[in-house]
Short mmCIF file of the C-alpha atoms (twelve columns), coordinates in Angstrom:
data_MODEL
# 
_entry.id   MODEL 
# 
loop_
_atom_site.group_PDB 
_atom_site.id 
_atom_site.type_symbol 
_atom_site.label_atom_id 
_atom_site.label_alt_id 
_atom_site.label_comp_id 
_atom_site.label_asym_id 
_atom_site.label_seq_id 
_atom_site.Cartn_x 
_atom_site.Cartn_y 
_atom_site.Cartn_z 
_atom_site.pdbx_PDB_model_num 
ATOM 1  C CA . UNK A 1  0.000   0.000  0.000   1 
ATOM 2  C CA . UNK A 2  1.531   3.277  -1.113  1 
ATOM 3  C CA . UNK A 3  0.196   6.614  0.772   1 
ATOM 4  C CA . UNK A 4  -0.112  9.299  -1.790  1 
ATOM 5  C CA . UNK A 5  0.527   11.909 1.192   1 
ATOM 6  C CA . UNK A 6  4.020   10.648 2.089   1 
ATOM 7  C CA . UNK A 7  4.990   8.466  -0.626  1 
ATOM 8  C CA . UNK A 8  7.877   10.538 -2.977  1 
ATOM 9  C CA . UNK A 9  8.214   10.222 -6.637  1 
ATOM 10 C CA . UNK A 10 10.080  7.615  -7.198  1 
ATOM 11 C CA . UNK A 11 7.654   5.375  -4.821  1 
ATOM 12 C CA . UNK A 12 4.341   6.793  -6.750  1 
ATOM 13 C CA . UNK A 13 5.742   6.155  -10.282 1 
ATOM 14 C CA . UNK A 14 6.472   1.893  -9.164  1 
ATOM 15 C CA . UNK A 15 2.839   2.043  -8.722  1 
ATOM 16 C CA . UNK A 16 1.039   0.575  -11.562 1 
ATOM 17 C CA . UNK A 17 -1.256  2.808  -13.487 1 
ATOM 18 C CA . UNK A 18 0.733   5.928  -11.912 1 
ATOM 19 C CA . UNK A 19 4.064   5.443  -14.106 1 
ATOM 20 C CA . UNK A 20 4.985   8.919  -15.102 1 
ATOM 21 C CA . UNK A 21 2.636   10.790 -13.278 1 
ATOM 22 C CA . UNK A 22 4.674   10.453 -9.856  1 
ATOM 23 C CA . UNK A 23 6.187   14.032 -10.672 1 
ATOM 24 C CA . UNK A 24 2.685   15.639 -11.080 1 
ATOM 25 C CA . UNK A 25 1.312   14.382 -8.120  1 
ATOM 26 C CA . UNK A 26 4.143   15.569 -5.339  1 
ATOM 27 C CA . UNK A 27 3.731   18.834 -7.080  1 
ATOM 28 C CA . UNK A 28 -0.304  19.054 -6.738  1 
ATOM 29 C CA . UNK A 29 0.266   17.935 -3.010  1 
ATOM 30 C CA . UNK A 30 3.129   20.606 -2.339  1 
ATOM 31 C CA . UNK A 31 0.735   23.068 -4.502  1 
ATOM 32 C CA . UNK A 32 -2.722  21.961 -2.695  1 
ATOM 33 C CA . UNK A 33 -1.892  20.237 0.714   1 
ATOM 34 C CA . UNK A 34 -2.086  16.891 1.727   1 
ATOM 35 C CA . UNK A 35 -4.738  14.649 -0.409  1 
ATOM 36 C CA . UNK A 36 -8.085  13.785 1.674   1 
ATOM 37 C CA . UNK A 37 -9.914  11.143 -0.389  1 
ATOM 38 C CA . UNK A 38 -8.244  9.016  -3.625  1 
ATOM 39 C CA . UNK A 39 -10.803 10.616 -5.812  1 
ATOM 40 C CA . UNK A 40 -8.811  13.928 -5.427  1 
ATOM 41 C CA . UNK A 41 -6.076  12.213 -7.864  1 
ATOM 42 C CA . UNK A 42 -8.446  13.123 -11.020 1 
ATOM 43 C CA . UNK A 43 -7.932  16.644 -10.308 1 
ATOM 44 C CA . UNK A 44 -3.761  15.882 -10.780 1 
ATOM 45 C CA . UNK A 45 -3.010  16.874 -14.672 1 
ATOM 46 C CA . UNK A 46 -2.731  13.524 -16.861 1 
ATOM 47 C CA . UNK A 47 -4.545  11.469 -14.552 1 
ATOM 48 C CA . UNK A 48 -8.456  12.241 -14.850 1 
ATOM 49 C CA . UNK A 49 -10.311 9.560  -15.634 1 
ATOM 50 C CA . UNK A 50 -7.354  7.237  -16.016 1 
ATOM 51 C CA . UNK A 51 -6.906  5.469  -12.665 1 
ATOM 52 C CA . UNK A 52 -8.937  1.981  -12.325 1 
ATOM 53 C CA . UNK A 53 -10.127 0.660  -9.639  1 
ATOM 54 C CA . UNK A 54 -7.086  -1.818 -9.022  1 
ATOM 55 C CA . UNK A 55 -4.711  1.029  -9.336  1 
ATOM 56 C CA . UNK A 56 -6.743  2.801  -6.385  1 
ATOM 57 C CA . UNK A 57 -6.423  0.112  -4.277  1 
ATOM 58 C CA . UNK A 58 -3.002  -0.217 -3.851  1 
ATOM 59 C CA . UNK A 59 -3.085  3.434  -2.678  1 
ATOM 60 C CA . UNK A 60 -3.932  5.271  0.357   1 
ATOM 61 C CA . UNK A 61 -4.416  8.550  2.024   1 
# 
């Protein structure tokens, strides 16, 4: 289980389905605060609509 609040790049982008994106997401959370629900992750640039639901749950907030 990866936390998307703590985890760094290099940790989000072994993730499957987040490959690439790790970058974008440490930005949105140093830009936004801390993530509150998974959903939130749409709202990251490049990843709307693209994370399934296996992909979610190997994550946590």
């Amino acid at each position: 289980m990866t936390d998307i609040n703590t985890a760094n790049q290099d940790e989000l982008d072994a993730v499957e389905g987040l490959r690439g994106h790790g970058f974008e997401i440490v930005r949105y959370r140093e830009e936004r605060g801390r993530f509150t629900s998974l959903r939130q992750l749409d709202e990251v640039p490049g990843l709307s609509g693209k994370l399934d639901e296996a992909t979610r749950g190997q994550l946590s907030v």
